[in-house]
KEKE-3310 file (N, C-alpha, C; in steps of 0.2 Angstrom, whole numbers, plus 5000, padded with zeros to 4 digits):
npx = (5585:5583:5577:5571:5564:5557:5545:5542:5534:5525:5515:5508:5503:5496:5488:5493:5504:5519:5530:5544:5555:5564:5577:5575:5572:5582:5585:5590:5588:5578:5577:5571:5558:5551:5541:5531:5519:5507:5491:5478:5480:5485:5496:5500:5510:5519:5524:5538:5545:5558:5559:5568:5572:5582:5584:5568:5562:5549:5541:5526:5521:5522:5519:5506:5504:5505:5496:5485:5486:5486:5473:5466:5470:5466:5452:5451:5457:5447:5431:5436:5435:5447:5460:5460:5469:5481:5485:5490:5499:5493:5493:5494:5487:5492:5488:5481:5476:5485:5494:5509:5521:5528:5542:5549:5561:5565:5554:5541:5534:5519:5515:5505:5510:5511:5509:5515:5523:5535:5552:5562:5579:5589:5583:5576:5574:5567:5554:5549:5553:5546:5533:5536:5535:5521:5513:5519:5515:5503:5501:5502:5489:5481:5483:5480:5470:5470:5473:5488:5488:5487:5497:5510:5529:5541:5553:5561:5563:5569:5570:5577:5590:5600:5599:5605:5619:5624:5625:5632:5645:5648:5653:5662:5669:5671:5676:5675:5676:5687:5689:5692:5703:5700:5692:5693:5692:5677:5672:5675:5670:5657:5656:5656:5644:5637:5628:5618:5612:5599:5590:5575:5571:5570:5560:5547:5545:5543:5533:5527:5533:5518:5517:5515:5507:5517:5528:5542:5553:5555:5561:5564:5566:5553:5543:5532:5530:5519:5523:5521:5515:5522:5520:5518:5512:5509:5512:5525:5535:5531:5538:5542:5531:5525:5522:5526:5537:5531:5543:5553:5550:5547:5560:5570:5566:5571:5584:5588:5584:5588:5601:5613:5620:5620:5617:5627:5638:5655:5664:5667:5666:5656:5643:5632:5620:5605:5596:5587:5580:5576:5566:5554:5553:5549:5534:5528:5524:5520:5510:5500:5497:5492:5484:5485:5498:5505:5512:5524:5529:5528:5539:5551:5553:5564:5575:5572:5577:5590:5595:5589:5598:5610:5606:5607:5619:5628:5622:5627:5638:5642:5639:5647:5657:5654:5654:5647:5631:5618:5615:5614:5627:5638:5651:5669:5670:5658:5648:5654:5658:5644:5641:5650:5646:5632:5636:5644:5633:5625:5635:5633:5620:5619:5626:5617:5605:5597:5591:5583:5575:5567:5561:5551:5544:5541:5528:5523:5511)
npy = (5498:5506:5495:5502:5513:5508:5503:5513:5521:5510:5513:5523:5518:5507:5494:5492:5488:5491:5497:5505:5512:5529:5539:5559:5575:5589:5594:5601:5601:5589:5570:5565:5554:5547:5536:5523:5515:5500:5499:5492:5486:5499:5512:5522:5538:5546:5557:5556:5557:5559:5565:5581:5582:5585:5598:5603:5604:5600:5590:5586:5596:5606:5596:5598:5613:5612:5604:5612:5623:5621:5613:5626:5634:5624:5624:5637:5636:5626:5633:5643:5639:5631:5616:5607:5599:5599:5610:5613:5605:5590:5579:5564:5555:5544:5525:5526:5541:5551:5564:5563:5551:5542:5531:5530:5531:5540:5551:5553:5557:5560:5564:5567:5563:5577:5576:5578:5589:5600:5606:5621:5624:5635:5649:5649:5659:5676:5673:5662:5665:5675:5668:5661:5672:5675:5663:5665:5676:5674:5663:5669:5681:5669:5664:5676:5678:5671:5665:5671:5668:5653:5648:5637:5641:5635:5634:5644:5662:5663:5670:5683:5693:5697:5691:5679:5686:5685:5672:5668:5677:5668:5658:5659:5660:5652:5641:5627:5618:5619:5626:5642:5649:5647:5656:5666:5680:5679:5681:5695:5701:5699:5704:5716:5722:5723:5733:5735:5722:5723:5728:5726:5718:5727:5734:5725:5722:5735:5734:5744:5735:5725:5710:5694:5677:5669:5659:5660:5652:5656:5649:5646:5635:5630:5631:5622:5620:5618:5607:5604:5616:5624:5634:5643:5628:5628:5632:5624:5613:5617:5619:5631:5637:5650:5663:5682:5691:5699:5706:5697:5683:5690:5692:5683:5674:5682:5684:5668:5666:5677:5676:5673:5660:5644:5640:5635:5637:5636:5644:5663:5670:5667:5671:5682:5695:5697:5711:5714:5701:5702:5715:5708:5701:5706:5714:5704:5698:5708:5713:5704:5706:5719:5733:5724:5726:5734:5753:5753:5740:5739:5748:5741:5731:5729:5730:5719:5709:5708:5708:5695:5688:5691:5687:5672:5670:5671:5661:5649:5650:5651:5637:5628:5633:5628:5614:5609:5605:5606:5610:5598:5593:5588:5591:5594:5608:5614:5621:5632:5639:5638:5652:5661:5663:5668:5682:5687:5691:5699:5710:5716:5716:5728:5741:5740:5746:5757:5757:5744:5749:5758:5752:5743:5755:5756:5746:5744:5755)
npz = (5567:5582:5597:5608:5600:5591:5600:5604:5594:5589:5600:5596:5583:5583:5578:5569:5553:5555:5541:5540:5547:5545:5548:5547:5540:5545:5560:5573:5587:5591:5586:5571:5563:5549:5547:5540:5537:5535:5534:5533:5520:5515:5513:5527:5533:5545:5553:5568:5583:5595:5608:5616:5631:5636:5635:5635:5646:5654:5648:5646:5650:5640:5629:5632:5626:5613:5610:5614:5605:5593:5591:5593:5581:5572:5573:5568:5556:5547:5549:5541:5531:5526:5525:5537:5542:5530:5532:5545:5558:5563:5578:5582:5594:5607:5613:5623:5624:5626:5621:5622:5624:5636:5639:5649:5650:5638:5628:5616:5601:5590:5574:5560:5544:5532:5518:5502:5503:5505:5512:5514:5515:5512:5506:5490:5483:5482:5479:5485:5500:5501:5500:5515:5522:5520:5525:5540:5543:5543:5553:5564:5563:5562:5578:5585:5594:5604:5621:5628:5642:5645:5640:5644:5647:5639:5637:5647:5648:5634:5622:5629:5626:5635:5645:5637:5634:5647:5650:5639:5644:5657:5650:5643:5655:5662:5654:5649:5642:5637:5625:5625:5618:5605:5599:5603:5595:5589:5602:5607:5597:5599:5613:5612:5608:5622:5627:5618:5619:5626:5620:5615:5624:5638:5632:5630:5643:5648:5642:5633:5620:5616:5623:5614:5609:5603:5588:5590:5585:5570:5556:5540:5536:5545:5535:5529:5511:5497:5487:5473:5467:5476:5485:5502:5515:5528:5545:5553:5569:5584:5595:5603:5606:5614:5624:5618:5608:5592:5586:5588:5581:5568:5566:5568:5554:5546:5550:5545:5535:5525:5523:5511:5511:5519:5537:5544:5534:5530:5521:5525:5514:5508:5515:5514:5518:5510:5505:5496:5498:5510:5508:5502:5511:5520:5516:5513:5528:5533:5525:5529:5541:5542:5552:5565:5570:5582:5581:5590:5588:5573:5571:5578:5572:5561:5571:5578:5570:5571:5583:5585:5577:5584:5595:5592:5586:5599:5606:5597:5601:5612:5615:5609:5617:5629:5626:5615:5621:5618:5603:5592:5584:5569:5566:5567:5578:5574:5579:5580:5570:5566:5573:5568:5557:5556:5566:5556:5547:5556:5557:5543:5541:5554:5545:5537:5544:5542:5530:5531:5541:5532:5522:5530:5534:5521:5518:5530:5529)
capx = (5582:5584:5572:5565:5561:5551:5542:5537:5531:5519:5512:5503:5502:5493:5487:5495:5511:5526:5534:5549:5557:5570:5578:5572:5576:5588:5584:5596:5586:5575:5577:5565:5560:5549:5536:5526:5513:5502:5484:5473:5482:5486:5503:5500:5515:5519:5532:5539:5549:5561:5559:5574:5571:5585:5581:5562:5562:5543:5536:5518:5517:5526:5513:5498:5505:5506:5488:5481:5486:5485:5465:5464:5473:5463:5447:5449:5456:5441:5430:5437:5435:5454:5459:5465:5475:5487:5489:5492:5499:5491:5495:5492:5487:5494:5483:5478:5474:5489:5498:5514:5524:5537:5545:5553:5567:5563:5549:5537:5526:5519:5512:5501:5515:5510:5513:5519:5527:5545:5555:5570:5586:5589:5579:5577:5572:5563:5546:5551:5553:5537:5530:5538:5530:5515:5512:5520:5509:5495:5501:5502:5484:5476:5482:5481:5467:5473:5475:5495:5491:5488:5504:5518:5536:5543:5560:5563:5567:5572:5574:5583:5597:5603:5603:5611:5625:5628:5625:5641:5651:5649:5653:5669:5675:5672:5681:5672:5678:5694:5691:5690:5707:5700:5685:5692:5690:5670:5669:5677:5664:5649:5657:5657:5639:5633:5627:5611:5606:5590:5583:5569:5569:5568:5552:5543:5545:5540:5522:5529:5531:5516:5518:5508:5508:5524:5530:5548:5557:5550:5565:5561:5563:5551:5537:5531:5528:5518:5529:5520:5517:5527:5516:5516:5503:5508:5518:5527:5538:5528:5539:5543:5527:5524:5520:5535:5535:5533:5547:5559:5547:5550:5569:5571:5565:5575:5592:5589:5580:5592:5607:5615:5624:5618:5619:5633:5646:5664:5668:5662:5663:5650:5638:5628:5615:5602:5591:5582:5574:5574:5559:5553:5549:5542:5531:5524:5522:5514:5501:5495:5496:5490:5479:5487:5504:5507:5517:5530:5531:5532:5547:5556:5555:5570:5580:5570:5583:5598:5593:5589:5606:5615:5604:5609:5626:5628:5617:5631:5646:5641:5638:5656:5663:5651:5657:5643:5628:5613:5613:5617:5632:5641:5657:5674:5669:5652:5644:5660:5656:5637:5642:5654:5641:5628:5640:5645:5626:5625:5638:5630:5613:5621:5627:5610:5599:5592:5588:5578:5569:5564:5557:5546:5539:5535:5524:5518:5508)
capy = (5503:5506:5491:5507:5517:5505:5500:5518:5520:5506:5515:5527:5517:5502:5486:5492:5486:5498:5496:5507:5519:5531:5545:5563:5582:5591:5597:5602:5598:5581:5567:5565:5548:5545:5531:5522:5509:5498:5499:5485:5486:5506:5515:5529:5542:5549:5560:5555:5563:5556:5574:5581:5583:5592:5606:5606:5599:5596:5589:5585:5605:5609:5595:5602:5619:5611:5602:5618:5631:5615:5612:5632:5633:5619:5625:5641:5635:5623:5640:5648:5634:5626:5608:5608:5591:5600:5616:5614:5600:5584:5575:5557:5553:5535:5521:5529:5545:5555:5567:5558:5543:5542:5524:5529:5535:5545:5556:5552:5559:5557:5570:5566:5567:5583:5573:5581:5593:5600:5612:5625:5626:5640:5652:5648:5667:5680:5671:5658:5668:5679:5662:5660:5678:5673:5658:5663:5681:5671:5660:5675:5679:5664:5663:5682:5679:5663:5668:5668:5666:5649:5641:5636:5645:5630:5637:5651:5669:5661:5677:5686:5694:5699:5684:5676:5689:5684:5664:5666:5676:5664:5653:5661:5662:5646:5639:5621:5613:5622:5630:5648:5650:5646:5659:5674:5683:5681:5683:5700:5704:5698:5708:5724:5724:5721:5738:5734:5720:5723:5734:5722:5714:5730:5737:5720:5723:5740:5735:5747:5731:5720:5701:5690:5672:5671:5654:5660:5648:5655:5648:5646:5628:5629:5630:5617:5620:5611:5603:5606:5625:5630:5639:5640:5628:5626:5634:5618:5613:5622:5617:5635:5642:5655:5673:5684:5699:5697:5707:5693:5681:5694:5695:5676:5673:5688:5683:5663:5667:5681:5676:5668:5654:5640:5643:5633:5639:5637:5649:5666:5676:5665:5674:5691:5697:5699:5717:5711:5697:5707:5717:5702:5695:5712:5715:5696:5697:5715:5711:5700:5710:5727:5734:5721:5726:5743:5756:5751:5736:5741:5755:5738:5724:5728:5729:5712:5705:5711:5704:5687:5686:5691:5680:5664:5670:5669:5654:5646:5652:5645:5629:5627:5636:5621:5607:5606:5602:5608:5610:5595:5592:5584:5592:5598:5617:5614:5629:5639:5640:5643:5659:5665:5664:5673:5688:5690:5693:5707:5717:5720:5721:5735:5741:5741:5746:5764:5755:5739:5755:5761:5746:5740:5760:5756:5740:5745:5758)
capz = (5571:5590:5599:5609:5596:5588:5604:5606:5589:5593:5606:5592:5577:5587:5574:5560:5552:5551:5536:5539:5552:5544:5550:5544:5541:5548:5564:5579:5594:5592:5583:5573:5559:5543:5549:5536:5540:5531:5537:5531:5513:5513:5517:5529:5534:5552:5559:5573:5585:5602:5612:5620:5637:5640:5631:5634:5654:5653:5642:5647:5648:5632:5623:5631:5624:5606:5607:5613:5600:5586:5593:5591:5575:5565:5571:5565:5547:5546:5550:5535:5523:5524:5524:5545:5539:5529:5535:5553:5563:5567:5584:5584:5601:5610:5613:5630:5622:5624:5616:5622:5627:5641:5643:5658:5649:5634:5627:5611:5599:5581:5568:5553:5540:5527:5511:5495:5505:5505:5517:5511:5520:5509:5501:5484:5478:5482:5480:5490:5505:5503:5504:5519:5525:5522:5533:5547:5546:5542:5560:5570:5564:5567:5584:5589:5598:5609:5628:5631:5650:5645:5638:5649:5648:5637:5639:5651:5645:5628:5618:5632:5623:5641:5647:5632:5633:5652:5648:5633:5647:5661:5646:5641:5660:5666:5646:5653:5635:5636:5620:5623:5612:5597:5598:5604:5589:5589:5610:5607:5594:5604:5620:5609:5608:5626:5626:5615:5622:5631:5617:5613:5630:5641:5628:5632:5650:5649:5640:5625:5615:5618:5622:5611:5607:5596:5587:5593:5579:5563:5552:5535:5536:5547:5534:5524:5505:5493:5484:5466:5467:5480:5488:5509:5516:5534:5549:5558:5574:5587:5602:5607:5605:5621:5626:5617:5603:5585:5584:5587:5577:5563:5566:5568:5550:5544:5550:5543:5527:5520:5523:5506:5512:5524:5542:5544:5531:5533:5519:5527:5507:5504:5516:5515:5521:5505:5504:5493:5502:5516:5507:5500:5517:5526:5510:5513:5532:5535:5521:5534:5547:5543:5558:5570:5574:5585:5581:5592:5585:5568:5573:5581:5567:5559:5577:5580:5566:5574:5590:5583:5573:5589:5600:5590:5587:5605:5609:5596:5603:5622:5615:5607:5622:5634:5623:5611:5626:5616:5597:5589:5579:5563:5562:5574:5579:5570:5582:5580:5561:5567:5576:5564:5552:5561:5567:5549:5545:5562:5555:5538:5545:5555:5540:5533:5546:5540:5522:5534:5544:5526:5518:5535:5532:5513:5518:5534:5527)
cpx = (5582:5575:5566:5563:5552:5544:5538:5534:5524:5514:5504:5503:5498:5493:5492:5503:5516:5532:5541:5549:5563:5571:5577:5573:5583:5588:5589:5596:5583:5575:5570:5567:5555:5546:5530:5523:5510:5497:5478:5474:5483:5490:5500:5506:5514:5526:5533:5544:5552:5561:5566:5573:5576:5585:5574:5561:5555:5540:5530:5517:5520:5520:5506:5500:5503:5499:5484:5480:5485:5477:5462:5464:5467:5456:5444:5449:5449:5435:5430:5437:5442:5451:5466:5470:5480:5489:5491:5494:5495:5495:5491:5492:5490:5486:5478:5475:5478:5491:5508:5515:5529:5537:5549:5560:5569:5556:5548:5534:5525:5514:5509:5508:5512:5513:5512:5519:5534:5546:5562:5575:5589:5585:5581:5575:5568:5556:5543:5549:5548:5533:5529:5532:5523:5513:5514:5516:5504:5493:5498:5494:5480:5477:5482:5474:5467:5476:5483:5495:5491:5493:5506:5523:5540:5550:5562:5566:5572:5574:5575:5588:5602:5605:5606:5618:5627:5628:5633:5646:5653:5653:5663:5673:5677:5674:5680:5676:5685:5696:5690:5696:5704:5693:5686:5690:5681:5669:5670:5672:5657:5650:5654:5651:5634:5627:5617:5608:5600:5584:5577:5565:5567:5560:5547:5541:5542:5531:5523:5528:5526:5516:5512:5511:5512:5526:5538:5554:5554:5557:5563:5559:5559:5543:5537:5527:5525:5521:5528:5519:5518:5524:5516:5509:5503:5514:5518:5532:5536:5530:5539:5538:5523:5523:5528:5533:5537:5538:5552:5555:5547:5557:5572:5571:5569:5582:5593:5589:5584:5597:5609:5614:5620:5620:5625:5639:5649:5665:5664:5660:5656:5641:5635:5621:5612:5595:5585:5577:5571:5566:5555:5548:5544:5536:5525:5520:5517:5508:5497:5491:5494:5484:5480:5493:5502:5513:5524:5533:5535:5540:5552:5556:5562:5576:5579:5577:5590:5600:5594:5595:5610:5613:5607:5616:5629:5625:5624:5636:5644:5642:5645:5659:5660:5652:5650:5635:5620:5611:5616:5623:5635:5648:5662:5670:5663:5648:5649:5657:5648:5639:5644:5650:5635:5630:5643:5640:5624:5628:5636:5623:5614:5621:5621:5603:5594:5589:5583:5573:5564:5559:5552:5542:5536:5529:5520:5511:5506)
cpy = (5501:5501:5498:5511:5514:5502:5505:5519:5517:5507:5521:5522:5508:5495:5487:5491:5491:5494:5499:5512:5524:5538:5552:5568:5584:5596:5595:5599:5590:5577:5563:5559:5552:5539:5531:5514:5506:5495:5499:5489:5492:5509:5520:5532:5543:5553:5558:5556:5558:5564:5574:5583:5586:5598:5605:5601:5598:5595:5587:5593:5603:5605:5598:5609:5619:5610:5607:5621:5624:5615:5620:5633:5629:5621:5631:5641:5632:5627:5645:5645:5630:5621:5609:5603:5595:5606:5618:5606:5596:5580:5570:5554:5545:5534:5524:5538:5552:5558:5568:5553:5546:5534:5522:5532:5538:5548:5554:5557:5558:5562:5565:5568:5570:5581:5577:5589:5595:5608:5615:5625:5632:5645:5649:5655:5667:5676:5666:5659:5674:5675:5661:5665:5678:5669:5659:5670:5678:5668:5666:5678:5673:5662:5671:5684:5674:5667:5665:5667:5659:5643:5642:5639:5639:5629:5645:5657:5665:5665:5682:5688:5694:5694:5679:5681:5686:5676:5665:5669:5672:5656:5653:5658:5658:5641:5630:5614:5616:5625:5637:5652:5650:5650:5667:5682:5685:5683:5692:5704:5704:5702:5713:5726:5724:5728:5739:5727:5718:5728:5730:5720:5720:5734:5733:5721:5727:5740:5738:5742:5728:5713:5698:5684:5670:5663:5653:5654:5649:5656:5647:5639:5626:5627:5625:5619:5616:5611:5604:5614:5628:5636:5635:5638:5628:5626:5625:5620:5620:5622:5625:5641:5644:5661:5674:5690:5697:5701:5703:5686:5683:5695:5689:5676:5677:5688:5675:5665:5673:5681:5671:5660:5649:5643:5639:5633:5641:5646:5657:5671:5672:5667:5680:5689:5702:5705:5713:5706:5700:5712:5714:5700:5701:5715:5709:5697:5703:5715:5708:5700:5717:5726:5729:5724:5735:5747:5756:5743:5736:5744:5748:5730:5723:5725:5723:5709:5706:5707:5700:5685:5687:5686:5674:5666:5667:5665:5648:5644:5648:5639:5627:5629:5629:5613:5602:5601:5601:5606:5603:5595:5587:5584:5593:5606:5620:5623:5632:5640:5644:5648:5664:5666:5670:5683:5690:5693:5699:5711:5719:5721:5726:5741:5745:5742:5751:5760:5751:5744:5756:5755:5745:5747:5757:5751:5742:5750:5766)
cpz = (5579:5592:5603:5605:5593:5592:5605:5600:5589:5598:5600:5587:5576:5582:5567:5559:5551:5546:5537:5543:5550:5545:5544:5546:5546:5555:5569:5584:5594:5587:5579:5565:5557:5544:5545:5538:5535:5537:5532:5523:5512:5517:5519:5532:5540:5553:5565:5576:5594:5603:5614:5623:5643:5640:5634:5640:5658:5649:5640:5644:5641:5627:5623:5628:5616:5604:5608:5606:5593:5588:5591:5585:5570:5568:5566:5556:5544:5547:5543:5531:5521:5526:5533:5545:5536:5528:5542:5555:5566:5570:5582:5590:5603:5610:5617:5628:5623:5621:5616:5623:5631:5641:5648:5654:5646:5632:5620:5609:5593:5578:5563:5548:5532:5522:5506:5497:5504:5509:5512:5517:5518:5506:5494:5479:5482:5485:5485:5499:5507:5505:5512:5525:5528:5526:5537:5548:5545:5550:5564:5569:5567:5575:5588:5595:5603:5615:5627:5639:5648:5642:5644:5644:5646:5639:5641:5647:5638:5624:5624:5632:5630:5645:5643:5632:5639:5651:5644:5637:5654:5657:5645:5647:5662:5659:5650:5648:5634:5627:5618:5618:5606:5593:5600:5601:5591:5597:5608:5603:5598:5610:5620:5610:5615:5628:5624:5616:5624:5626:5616:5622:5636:5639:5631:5640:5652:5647:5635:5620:5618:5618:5619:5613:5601:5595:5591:5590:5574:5557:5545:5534:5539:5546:5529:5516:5500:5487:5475:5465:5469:5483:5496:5511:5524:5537:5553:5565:5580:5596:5607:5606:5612:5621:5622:5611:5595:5580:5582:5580:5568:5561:5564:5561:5546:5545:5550:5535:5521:5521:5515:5506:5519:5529:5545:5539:5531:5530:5520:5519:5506:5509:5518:5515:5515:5507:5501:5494:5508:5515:5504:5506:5522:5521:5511:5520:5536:5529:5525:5539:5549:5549:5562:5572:5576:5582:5582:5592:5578:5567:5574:5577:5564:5564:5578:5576:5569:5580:5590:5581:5579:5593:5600:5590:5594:5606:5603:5599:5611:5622:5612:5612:5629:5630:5618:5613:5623:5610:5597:5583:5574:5563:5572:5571:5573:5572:5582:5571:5563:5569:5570:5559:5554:5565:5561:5546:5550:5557:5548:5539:5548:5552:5535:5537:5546:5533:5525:5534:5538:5523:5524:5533:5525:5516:5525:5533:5532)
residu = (UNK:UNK:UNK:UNK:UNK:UNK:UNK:UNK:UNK:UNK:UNK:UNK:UNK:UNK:UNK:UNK:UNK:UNK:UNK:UNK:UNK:UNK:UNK:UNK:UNK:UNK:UNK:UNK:UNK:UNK:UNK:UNK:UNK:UNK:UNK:UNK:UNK:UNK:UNK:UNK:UNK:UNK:UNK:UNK:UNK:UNK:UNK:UNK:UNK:UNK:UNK:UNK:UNK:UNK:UNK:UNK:UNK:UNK:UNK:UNK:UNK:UNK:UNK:UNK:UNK:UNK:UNK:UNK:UNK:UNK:UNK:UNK:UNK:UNK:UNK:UNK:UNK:UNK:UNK:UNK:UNK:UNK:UNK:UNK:UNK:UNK:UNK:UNK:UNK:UNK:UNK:UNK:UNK:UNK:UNK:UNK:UNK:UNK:UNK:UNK:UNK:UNK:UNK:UNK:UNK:UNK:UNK:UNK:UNK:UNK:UNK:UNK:UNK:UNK:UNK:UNK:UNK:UNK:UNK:UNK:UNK:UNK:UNK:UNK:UNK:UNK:UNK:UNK:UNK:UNK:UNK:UNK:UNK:UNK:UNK:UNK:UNK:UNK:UNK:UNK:UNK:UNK:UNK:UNK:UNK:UNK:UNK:UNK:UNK:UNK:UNK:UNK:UNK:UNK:UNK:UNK:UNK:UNK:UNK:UNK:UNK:UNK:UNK:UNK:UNK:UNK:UNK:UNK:UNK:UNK:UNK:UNK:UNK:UNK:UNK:UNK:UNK:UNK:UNK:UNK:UNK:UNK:UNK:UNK:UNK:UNK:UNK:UNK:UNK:UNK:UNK:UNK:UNK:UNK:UNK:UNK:UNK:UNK:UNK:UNK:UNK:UNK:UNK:UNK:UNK:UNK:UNK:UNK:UNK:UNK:UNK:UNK:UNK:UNK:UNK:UNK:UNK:UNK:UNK:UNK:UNK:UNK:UNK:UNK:UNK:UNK:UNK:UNK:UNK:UNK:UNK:UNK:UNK:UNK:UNK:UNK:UNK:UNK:UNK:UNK:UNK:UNK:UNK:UNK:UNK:UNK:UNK:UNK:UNK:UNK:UNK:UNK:UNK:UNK:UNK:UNK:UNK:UNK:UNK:UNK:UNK:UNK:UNK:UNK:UNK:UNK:UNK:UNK:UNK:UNK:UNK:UNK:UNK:UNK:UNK:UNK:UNK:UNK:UNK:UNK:UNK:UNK:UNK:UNK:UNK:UNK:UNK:UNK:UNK:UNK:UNK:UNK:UNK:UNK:UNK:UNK:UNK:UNK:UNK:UNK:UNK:UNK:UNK:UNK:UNK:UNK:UNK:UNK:UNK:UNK:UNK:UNK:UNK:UNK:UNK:UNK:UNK:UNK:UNK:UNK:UNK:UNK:UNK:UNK:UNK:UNK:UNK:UNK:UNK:UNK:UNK:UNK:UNK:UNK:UNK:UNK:UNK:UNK:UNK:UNK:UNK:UNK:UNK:UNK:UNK:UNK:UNK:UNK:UNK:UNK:UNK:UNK:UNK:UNK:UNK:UNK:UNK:UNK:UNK:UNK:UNK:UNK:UNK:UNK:UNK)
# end
């Protein structure tokens, strides 16, 4: 283990012995470890996390964004009779009482780690995925009444389709990786739609959709299940939690969670875009939310999905075409695979978007 790593560790886990630091999940942006201790004869667990500071260019703000909405969060569980330990996010403050570390030239932090836990990369059925529904409509409850003047803007205009369509052609034009040959195919798809864009983005603007406090990464691996009955106990990784519309919140889950196939697979037979989860997850997340969402939300849940599956296609495709600067990767043409996967999932979403309409009416009532 890297001599800094374990130095910053030690900044949070102060007298106590670390037994072991090993790397953990499968996340894109931050690297994050499995830190267990013995404290005075008893193993305890930690998450811990090297931020990326490219991605998230403060991170002072960004933590106070997480200790806020986590302080608001757990008092309201603890209010209602839950256990604030394992259903929300505990920060492990430094020695000094922070909710970071810098050592001058990366970024820390440490979570309570949520034991007999387990995450999907995949839905596993159906039930799985209502699960999923629930806890992230349960989040957006618990925080619907949390002022968004108060975050910071962790990453600027992030679900911006408009400004992701112009980000992928500034991307194309200026071919920085010299691989705009081996992606023509999916540019020419994502051009085609420039058109619809701003549906979401100009509603928000208008004040038609209203901006809330939106997680704006509600992936399915994002929630944590109890590992014995599978049942959702707690929404995780709260780095991109800011003002935004539970449309995309709604669409994001929607175009991870129903797609068959992992988000990276090569073979594209192997992925569609499942209906049947699809009413699955809006069945889960509007029982949560009767008499909170407006109208003009409702109307724009399904569109949310389309959005979000456009967004990330193009948020892939950039990063293959800028030489892989963002997401992290495994493979050759790792984010070319993401996209293509992702624009496979659009065009049948399209395909299926009066059936989506129809299903969000049954549930929303």
């Amino acid at each position: 283990m890297e001599e800094g790593i374990l130095k910053a560790c030690g900044r949070f886990t102060g007298n106590a012995a670390i037994k072991s630091i090993e790397r953990y999940g499968e996340g894109h942006i931050n690297d994050t470890f499995l830190v267990k201790t013995d404290e005075n004869g008893e193993e305890k667990k930690y998450l811990f996390q090297r931020i990326n500071d490219k991605v998230f260019k403060d991170v002072p703000r960004l933590m106070n964004n997480i200790k806020l909405v986590t302080d608001f969060a757990r008092k309201k569980i603890t209010e209602r009779g839950g256990d604030a330990d394992r259903e929300s996010l505990t920060i492990i403050p430094t020695h000094d009482g922070e909710p970071y570390y810098y050592d001058g030239k990366d970024y820390y932090r440490m979570y309570k780690f949520i034991d007999r836990s387990i995450t999907y990369q995949i839905s596993e059925g159906k039930e799985t995925f209502y699960q999923s529904a629930l806890a992230f409509g349960r989040f957006a409850l618990l925080i619907a009444d949390f002022d968004a003047n108060l975050l910071f803007e962790s990453i600027p205009r992030f679900h911006d389709t408009r400004k992701r369509f112009t980000d992928l052609k500034n991307a194309a034009e200026e071919n920085s990786a010299g691989r705009k040959r081996l992606c023509e195919k999916e540019l020419e798809f994502a051009f085609a739609r420039e058109d619809r864009a701003g549906i979401i983005v100009d509603k928000l603007a208008s004040g038609e959709i209203p901006s809330r406090v939106t997680h704006n990464d509600t992936k399915l691996n994002n929630v944590l299940f109890d590992a014995e009955s599978k049942k959702a106990i707690a929404v995780i990784d709260l780095d991109t939690i800011m003002a935004g519309s539970l449309c995309y919140d709604f669409g994001d889950s929607i175009r991870f969670g129903c797609n068959t196939a992992a988000e990276d697979e090569r073979d594209l037979e192997k992925v569609n875009f499942d209906i049947g989860l699809f009413e699955a997850y809006a069945k889960g997340y509007l029982s949560e939310l009767k008499g909170v969402l407006k109208p003009s939300e409702t109307e724009n849940l399904a569109t949310g999905a389309l959005m979000m599956t456009y967004e990330c296609g193009m948020r892939f495709l950039e990063d293959f075409l800028r030489g892989d600067v963002y997401f992290n990767v495994s493979r050759e043409n790792h984010n070319l695979d993401r996209a293509r996967v992702q624009f496979r999932l659009l065009g049948q979403m399209e395909e299926k978007l009066p059936q989506m309409k129809e299903i969000i009416n049954k549930y929303a009532g």
